[in-house]
N, C-alpha and C positions, 0 to 999 in steps of 0.2 A: 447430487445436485449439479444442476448444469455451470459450468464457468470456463473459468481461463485455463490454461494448463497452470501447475505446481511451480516452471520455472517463470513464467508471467508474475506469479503471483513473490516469488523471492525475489527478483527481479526489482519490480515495482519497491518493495520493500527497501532495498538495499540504497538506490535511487534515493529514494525518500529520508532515508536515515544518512548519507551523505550531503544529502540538502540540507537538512539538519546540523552538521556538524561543521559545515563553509559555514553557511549562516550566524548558527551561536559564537562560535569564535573560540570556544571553551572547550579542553577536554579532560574536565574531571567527572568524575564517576558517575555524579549526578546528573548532570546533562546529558553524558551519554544513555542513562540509563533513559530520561526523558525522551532524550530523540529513538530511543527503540521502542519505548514502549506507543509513542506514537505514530509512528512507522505503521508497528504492525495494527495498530486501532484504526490509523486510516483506511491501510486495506482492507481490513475487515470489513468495513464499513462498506467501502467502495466496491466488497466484490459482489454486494445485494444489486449493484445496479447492472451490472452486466448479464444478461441472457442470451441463449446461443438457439439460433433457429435457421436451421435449413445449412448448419455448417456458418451461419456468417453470426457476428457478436451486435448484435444491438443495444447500443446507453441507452438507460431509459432512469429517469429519478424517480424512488419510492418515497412519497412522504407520508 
């Protein structure tokens, strides 16, 4: 499947799960576990919207 390279994609993760953790203000288990496990849901999510054509990455929303 076409997308981002593997380091984009841990990357954006990690990002994401530190915004998380400024944010909540908390670091017990639960919340960290929260903020991973939506880390990686959003990417998940967000990697359907990225397509690669001609070498260049085009957003597009799927709904």
């Amino acid at each position: 499947m076409p997308g981002r390279d593997p380091i984009g994609i841990i990357l954006t993760a990690a990002i994401l799960f530190l915004f998380w953790i400024v944010l909540s203000g908390y670091l017990d288990w639960v919340h960290i576990t929260m903020g991973l496990i939506s880390s990686l849901v959003i990417v998940f999510l967000t990697e359907a919207c990225y397509s690669v054509f001609n070498g260049k990455i085009i957003y597009f929303v799927v709904f």
